[in-house]
Every structure is written in structure tokens, then in C-alpha cells.
C-alpha positions as CSV (number, residue, x, y, z in Angstrom):
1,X,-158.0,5.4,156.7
2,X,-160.6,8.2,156.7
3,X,-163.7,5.6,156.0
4,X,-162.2,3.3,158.9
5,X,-162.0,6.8,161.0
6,X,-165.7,7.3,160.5
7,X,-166.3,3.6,161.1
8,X,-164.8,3.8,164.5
9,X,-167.2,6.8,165.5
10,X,-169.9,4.3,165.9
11,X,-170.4,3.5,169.4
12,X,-171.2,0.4,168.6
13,X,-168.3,-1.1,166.6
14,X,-165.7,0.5,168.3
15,X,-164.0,-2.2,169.5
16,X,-164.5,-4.0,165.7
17,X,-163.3,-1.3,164.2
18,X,-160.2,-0.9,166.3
19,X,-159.5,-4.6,165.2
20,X,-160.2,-4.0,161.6
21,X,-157.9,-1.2,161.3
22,X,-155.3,-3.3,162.8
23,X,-155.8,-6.2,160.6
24,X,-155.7,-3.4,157.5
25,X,-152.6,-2.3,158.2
26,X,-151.0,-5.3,159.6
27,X,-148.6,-7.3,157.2
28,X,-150.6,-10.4,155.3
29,X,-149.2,-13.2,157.4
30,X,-152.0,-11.8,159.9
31,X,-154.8,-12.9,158.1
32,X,-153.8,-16.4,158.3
33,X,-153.5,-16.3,162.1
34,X,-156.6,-14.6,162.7
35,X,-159.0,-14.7,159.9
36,X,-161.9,-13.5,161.9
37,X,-159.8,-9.8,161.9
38,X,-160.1,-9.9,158.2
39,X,-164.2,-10.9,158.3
40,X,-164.7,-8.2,160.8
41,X,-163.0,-5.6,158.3
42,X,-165.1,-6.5,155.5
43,X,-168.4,-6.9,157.5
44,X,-167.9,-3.2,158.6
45,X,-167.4,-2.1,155.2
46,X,-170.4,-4.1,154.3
47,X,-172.5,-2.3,156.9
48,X,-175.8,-0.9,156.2
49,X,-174.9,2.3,156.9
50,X,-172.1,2.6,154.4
51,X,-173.7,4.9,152.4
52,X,-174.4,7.1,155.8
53,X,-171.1,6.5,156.9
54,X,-169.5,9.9,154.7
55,X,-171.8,12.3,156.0
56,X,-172.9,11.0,159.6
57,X,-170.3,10.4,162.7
58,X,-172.7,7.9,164.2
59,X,-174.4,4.8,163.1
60,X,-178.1,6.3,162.9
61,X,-180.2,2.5,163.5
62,X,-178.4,2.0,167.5
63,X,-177.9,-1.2,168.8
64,X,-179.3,-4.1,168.3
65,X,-181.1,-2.5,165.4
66,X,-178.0,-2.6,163.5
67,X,-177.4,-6.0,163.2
68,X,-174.0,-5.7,161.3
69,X,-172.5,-3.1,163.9
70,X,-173.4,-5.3,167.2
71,X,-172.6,-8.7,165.4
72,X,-169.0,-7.0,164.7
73,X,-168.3,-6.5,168.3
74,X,-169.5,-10.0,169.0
75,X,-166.9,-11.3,166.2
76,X,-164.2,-10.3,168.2
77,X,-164.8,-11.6,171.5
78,X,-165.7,-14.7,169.9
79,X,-162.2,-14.6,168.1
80,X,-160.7,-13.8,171.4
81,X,-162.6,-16.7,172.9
82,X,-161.2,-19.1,170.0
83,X,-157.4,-17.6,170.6
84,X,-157.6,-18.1,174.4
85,X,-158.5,-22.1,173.8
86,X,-156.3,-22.8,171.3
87,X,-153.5,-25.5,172.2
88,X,-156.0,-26.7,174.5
89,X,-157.9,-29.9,174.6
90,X,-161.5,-29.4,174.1
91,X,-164.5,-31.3,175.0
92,X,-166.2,-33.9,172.7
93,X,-169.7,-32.2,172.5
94,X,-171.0,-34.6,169.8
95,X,-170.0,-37.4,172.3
96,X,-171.6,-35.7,174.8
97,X,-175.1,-35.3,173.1
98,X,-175.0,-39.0,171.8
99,X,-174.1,-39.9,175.5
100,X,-177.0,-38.0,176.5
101,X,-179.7,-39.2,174.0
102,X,-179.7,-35.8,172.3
103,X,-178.0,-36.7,169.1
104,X,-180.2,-37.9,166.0
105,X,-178.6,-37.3,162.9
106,X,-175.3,-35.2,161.3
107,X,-174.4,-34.8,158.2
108,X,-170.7,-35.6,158.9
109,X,-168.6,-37.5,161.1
110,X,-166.0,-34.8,160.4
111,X,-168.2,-32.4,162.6
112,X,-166.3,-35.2,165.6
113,X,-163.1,-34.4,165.1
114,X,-163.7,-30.8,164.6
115,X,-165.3,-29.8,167.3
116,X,-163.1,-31.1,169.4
117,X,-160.0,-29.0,167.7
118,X,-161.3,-25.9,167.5
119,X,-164.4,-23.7,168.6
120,X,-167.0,-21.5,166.5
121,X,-170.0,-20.3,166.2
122,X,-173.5,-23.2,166.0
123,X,-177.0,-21.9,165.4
124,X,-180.6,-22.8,166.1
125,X,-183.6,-20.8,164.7
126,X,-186.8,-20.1,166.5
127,X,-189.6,-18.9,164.8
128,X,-191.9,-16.5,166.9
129,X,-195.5,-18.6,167.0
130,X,-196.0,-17.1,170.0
131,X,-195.1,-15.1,172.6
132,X,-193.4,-17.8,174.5
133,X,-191.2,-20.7,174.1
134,X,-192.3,-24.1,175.4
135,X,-190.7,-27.8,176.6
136,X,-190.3,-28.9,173.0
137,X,-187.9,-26.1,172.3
138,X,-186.3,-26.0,175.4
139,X,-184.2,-29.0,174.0
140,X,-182.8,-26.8,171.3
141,X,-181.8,-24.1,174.0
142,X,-179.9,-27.0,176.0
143,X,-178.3,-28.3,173.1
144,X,-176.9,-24.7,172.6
145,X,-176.3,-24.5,176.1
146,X,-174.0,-28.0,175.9
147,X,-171.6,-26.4,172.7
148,X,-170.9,-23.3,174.9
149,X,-170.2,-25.5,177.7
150,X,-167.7,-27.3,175.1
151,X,-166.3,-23.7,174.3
152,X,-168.4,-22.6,171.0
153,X,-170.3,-19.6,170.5
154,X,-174.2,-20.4,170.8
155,X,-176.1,-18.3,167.8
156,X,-179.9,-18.2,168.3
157,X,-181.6,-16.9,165.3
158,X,-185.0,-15.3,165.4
159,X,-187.2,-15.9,162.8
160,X,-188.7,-12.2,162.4
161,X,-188.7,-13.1,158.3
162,X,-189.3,-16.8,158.4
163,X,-192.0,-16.3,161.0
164,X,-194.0,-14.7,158.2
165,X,-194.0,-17.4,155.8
166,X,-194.4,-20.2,158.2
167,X,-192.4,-23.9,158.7
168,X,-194.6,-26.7,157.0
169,X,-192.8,-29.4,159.4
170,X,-194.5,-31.2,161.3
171,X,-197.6,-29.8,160.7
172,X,-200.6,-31.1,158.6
173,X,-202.1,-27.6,157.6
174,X,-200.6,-24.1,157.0
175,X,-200.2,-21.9,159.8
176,X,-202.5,-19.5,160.6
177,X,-200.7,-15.9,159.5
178,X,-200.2,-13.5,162.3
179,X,-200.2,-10.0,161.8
180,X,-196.9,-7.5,162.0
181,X,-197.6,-6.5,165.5
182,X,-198.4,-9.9,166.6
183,X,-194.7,-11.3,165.6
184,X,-192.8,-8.4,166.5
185,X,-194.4,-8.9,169.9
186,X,-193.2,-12.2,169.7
187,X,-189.5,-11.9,168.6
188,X,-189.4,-9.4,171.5
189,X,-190.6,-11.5,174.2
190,X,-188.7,-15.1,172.9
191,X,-185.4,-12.6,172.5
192,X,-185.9,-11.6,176.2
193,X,-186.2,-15.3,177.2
194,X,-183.5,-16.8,175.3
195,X,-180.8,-14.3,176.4
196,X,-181.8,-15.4,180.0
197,X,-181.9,-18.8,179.6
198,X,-178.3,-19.1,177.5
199,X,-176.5,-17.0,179.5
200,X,-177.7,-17.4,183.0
201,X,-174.9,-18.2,185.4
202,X,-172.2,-16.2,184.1
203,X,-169.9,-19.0,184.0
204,X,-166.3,-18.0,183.5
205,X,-165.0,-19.3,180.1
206,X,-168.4,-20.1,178.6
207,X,-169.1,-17.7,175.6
208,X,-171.8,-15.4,175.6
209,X,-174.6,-15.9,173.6
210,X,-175.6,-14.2,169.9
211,X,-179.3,-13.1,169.0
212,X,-180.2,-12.5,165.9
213,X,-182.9,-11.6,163.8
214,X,-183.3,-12.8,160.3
215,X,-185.4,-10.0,159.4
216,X,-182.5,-8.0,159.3
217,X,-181.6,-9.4,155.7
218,X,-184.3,-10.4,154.4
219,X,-186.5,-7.6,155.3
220,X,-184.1,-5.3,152.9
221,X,-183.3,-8.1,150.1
222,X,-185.8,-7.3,146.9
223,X,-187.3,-10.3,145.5
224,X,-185.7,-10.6,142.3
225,X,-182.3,-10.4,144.2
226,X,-183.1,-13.3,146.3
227,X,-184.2,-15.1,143.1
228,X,-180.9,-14.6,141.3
229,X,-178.5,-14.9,143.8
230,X,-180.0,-17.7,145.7
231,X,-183.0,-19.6,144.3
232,X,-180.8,-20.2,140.7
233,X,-178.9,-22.3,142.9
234,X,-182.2,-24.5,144.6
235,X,-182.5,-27.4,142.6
236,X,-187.0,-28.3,142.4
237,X,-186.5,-32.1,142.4
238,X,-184.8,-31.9,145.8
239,X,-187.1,-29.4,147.6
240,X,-190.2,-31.9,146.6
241,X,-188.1,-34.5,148.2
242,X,-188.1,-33.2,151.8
243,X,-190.1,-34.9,153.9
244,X,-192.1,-31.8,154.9
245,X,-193.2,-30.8,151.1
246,X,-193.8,-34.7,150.7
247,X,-196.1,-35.3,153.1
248,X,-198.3,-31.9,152.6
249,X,-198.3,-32.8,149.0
250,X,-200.3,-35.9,149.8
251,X,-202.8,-34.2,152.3
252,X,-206.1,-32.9,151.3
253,X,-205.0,-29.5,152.2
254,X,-201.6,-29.6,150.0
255,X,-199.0,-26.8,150.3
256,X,-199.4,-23.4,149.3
257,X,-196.2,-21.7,147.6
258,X,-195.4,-19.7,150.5
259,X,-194.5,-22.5,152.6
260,X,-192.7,-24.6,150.2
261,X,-190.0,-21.3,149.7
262,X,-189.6,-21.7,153.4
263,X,-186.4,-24.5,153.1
264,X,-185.1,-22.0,150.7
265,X,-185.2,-19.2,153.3
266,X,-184.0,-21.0,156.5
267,X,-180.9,-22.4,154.0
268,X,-180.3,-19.2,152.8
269,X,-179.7,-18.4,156.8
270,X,-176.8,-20.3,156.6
271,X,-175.5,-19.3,154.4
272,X,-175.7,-15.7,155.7
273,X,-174.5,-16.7,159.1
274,X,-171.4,-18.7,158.0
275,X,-170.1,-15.9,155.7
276,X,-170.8,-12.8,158.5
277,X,-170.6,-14.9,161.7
278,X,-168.1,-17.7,160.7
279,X,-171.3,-20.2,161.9
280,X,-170.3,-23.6,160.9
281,X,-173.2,-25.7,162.4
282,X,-176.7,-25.5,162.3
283,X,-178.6,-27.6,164.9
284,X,-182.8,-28.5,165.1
285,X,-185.0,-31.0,166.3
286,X,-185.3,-34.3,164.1
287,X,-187.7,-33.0,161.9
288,X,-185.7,-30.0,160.6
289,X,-183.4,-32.2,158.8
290,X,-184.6,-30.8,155.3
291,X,-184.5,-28.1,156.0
292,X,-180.7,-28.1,157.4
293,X,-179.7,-30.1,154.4
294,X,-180.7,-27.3,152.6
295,X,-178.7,-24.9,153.9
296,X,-175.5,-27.2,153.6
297,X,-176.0,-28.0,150.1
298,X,-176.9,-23.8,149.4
299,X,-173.3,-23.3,151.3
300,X,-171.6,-26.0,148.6
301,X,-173.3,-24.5,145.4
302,X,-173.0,-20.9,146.2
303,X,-169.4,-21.8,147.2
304,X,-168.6,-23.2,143.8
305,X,-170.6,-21.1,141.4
306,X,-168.1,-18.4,142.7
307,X,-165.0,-20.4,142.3
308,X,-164.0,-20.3,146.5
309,X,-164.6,-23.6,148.1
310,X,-166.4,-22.5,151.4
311,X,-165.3,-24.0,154.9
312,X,-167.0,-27.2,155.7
313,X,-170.5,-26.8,157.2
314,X,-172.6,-29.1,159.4
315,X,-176.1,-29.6,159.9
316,X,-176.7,-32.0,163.6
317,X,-180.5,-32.6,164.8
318,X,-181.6,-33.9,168.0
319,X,-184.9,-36.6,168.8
320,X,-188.0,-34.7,169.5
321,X,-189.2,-35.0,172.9
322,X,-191.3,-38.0,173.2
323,X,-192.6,-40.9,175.7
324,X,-192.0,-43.8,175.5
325,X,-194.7,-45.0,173.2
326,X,-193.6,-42.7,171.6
327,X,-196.3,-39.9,171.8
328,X,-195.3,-36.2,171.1
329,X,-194.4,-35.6,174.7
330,X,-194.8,-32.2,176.6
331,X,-198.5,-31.2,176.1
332,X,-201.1,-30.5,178.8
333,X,-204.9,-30.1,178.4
334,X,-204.5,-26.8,178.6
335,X,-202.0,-26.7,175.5
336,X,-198.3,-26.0,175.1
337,X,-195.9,-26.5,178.4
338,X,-195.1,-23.0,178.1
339,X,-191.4,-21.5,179.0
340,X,-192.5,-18.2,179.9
341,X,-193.8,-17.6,184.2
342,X,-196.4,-15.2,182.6
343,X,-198.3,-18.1,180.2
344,X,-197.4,-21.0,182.7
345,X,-196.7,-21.0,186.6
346,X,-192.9,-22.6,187.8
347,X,-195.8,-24.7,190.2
348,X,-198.0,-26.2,186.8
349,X,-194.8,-26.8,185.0
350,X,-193.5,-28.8,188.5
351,X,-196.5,-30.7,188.6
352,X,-196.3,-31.7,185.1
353,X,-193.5,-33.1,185.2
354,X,-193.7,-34.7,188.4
355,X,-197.6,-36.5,187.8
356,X,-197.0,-37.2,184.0
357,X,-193.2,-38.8,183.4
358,X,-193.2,-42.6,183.7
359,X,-190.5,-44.6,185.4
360,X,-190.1,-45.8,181.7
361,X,-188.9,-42.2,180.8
362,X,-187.5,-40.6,184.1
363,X,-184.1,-41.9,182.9
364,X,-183.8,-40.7,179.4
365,X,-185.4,-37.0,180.6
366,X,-182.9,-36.9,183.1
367,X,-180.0,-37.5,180.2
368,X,-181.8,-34.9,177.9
369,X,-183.6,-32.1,180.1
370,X,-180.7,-31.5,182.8
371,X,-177.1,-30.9,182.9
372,X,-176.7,-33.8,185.8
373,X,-173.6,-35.3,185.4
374,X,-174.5,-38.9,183.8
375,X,-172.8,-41.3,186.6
376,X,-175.6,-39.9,189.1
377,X,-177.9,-40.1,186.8
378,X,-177.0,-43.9,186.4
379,X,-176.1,-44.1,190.3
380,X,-180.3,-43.3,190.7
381,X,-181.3,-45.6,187.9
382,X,-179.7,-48.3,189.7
383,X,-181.1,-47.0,193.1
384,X,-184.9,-47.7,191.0
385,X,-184.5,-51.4,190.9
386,X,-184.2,-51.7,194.9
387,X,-187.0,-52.4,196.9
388,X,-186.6,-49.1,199.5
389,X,-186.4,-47.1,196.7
390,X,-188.7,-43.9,197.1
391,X,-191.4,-43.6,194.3
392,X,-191.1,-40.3,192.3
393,X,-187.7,-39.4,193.2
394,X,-186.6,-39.4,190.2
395,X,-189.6,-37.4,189.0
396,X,-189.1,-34.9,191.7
397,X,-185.0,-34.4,191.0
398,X,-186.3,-34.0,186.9
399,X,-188.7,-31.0,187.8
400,X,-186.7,-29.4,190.3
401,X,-183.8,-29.6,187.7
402,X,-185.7,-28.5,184.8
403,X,-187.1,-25.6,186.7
404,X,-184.5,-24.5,188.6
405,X,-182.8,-24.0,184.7
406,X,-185.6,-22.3,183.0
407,X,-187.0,-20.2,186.3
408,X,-184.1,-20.3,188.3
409,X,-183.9,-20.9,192.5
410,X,-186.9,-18.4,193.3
411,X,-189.2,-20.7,190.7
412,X,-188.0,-23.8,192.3
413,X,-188.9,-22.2,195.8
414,X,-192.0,-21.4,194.6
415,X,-192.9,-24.8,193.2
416,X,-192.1,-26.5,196.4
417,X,-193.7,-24.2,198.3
418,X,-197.2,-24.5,196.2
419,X,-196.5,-28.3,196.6
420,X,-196.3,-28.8,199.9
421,X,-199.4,-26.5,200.6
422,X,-202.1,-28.2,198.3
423,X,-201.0,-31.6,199.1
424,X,-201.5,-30.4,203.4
425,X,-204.3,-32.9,204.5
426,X,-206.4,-29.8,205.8
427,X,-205.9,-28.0,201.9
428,X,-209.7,-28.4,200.2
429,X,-211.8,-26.8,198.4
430,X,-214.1,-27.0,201.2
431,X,-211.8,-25.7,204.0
432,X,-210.5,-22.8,201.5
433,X,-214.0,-21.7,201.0
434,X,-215.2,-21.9,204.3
């Protein structure tokens, strides 16, 4: 009881450790009612300052530094969040994304029947590229949004460690490495964007958002730890069969080492996040399915190497945004369709989407980039085929939605505003000069 004293001086855990304490000295039958009690005790005693923790009253690495401490706290409110639903009927979110168009693959049907029995925690993993975000990813940030909508606990995962190695995906050359500075800038400014963007609103009954930073445990874990305790369990012959190590085999430029470990570290992720955050889904575009795989099949062989079968775990990947013929779709000359008011205007973004979505796509955007309900959606497809229909409504209702999510009300004013002024009949070039 003295170490759980000490642990309860942190002022960041104090709630956790309150709860831990509890669950210590409750009788057993506890820890089947409320398992997440008996996580949050062992996480705390797993902290990185236990060897601090006899000689210092306080936690000296303050929030959020101290992942362990402020990921403790969140355990319980998501516990509370899971006791408060239980007995009630829960939304279908899988049926919701395939509804939508933003369902691709999962790796079990079971993930159904789950989700709709019971809530927990589902991940996505952004690496920092840059100091921004942009359109492609904002598909990961809705499907996030959609599971807290449904009740479960929306994990986005920085990729402070995995940023420095670099995701071969998608991409027919390495990545060019960026220097410390440049990615802790850019965990810093993503972190400030996601927690707007998943937890704007502060809807009653919708969970509150989790960022972490996977730095936190790999920046710590020696090399020949991670080799003993996780890469004896990665099997070669399956990490060349990924489609990402495939096809940079073939190229001229091939694939270094570095980037080939990277499925290892992203699995290893998950199976980090399932035993300290309970995570039980991992979710990514279409072509991060190796890479998820990878993490399930880690979960399954660390899991039975140690003689515990772990809880069942579920990797679920949306379509990458693309038109209809089926080009990558969300560039502009410039570049990247940036998230962030600072790299792109609300107005450019508007415009965008407005001047460059096809009647062809307006539909399926609609479904994938917006939270409108679906009958309205299908009310103004219908409204399309009649002959007063208004061209680029549909358009127009896309980007003020889209907007009005990622910049709020004040972007959308501003948008409309900026519209309405350069399409005025006496707006030139020439007037504005003269």
C-alpha cells in the first residue's frame, strides 16, 4: 500500500490510481467485472517512473510526456464509458462504413458482431511527413470519428518512431529522412490538429479521443530487446510477401533494410496498444493491409509463445480516396490538399472541391467525406436526374460539409465569402489593380 501511496501522488494518475487501489484490495470476482481496473493497476506499476517512484512524490516527465501516467487516467474514463453502455444496444459501425463506401477489407466477420456488443478502444497511426495532415488522411480521422460516434474510444497514434524509418507503401522510392527537429515539429503540429478535429463538438456520450506517441516505447527499447522479444516471432517468408516489400523488391531502386523493419514496428504497435490500452482494432487506408496483418498475426504469436491466448484482434482498412477513373484523388498543382488553414486556405480547399469533383463522384464523396445522413444524400442523387436540377449543388453541399468539419463555421464563412467576391462581375485583375 505504500508504493500505491506514492503512485497516487502523481497529479497525473490520480484518478488511476484511486481505481487501482480499489481493484487491489477488492475481492477477485472484481476483476471479472471490470478488467480494465486490473490493467490500470499493473500499467501503474509498469510506469517509467517506477524506479523514481521510492524517492520522488511526483512523476518527474509531466503530462503528456509520461505516456503511461496520462494513458492511465484515460483507461478509466474509457472503462466508465464501456460500463455506462453496457445492456444497451449499440450501433453497427462496420455496417455503417460498408453503407458509406468506407469499408475495404477486415480480417474478421467476428469484428460485426462485436462491435456491436460491446465498445473499446480502435487505432489509426499517422506518421509525421509533414507538418500537416491532408484530404487523403482525413478519411482515416472520419473513420475514427464514425466508431466514437458508435460508442468506442478513438486511439490516434503518432508515429514519432516510425516516422524515422519511413512506410514503403505506396511509394516507389525511400523517403527522404527528416531531421530530429523536423519531425518533432511535425508530431506537434499533426497532435494539435487531430485533437481538434476528433473531438470537436463536444457531443454528449461520444468518447474523447487518445493521442499517442509511439516514440514513447520505442525511443527507450534497446535493439537487441526488440530483436528477442519481438522480431524471433516475425516469420521472413511472410514480410517479403507484403505487397509493399513486393513491389520495391522489383523496382530499380529496391528496399533498403530500414524500411522493410517498418511492418515489424507498426505490428509491434499493436501489440503494445492492445496489452496497455485494451485496443482491439487497428484501422488504415487500403494499402496498409500488410502492415495491419502484421500486427494481428504478432498479437497471435506473442499470445501463444507465452501460453495466454490474447483477446481477439482486428485489422479493418478503408478505399483510398480516388475518382472515378480511378486516379489518386485529392492532389492540386500546387501539391497535397493540405488540412492545416496555415499550408492551405478554407477558400483553395472550397474551390477544390467544388471545380474538381465530377457528378460521377459527388455521390460517393458525399457517403465518405461527410456525416450526412445517407437518405439525403440519396434524396439529392435522385434530385440529379431531373431536369431543374441546379448544377454543382451537390458539389457546393460536399465542400461546405467537408469544411465546415475540418475548419469549422468561421472557415465555411470565410470560403463563401471569398467566393462570392471573385466570382462579382466587376472582380479583375484589371479593376483590382487600377
Amino acid at each position: 500500500m505504500a508504493l500505491m501511496h506514492r503512485l497516487a501522488t502523481c497529479q497525473h494518475a490520480v484518478r488511476a490510481a484511486r481505481l487501482a487501489a480499489y481493484s487491489h484490495q477488492s475481492p477477485p470476482a472484481l476483476h471479472n467485472i471490470d478488467p480494465a481496473a486490473s490493467r490500470t493497476r499493473r500499467r501503474l506499476l509498469r510506469c517509467d517512473w517506477r524506479q523514481d517512484s521510492l524517492r520522488n512524490q511526483r512523476c518527474p516527465r509531466p503530462a503528456p510526456c509520461c505516456s503511461f501516467c496520462t494513458a492511465a487516467a484515460t483507461t478509466v474514463a474509457s472503462s466508465e464509458q464501456t460500463r455506462n453502455t453496457a445492456g444497451k444496444p449499440l450501433h453497427n459501425v462496420v455496417k455503417i462504413l460498408r453503407d458509406r463506401g468506407l469499408l475495404q477489407e477486415v480480417s474478421s466477420p467476428d469484428l460485426e458482431r462485436l462491435a456491436s456488443q460491446e465498445t473499446f478502444p480502435v487505432y489509426c497511426g499517422f506518421d509525421p511527413t509533414a507538418d500537416s495532415l491532408h484530404l487523403g488522411n482525413l478519411l482515416g480521422i472520419i473513420v475514427l470519428r464514425w466508431f466514437a460516434i458508435c460508442g468506442h474510444t478513438p486511439v490516434a497514434l503518432l508515429g514519432g518512431a516510425t516516422g524515422r524509418v519511413g512506410d514503403p507503401s505506396g511509394k516507389s522510392a525511400e523517403r527522404p529522412i527528416l531531421s530530429e527537429d523536423n519531425i518533432e515539429h511535425n508530431v506537434q503540429s499533426i497532435q494539435a490538429l487531430l485533437q481538434r478535429l476528433l473531438s470537436q463538438n463536444g457531443e454528449q456520450g461520444i468518447p474523447e479521443p487518445v493521442l499517442l506517441n509511439n516514440l514513447d516505447w520505442f525511443g527507450t527499447m534497446p535493439l537487441l530487446t526488440f530483436l528477442r522479444q519481438v522480431g524471433k516471432f516475425a516469420r521472413v517468408g511472410s514480410m517479403l510477401a507484403k505487397d509493399s516489400v513486393r513491389s520495391r523488391m522489383e523496382s530499380e531502386s529496391g528496399i533498403s533494410y530500414t524500411e522493410f523493419t517498418y511492418q515489424l514496428l507498426q505490428g509491434y504497435d499493436f501489440v503494445h496498444l492492445q496489452r496497455e490500452h485494451g485496443c482491439r482494432v487497428q484501422i488504415g487506408g487500403s494499402d496498409q493491409w500488410g502492415n495491419i496483418t502484421a500486427g494481428t498475426d504478432l498479437i497471435r504469436r506473442l499470445g501463444s509463445e507465452y501460453g495466454r491466448e490474447p483477446p481477439q484482434c482486428f485489422g479493418l482498412t478503408f478505399p483510398l480516396l480516388t475518382s472515378s477513373d480511378g486516379k489518386k484523388w485529392g492532389k492540386s498543382e500546387g501539391g497535397a490538399l493540405w488540412l492545416s488553414a496555415e499550408k492551405m486556405s478554407p477558400f483553395k480547399l472550397y474551390q477544390y472541391l467544388l471545380n474538381n469533383t465530377t457528378d460521377q463522384d459527388v455521390i460517393r464523396y458525399l457517403k465518405m467525406l461527410t456525416f450526412l445522413p445517407l437518405d439525403r444524400i440519396q434524396s439529392l442523387e435522385a434530385d440529379m436526374q431531373q431536369s431543374d436540377y441546379e448544377p454543382n449543388t451537390a458539389q457546393r453541399l460536399l465542400a461546405e460539409e467537408v469544411i465546415g468539419f475540418v475548419h469549422g463555421d468561421e472557415g465555411v464563412s470565410a470560403a463563401l465569402t471569398a467566393t462570392q467576391v471573385t466570382h462579382q462581375p466587376s472582380f479583375c485583375m484589371g479593376n483590382w489593380i487600377g
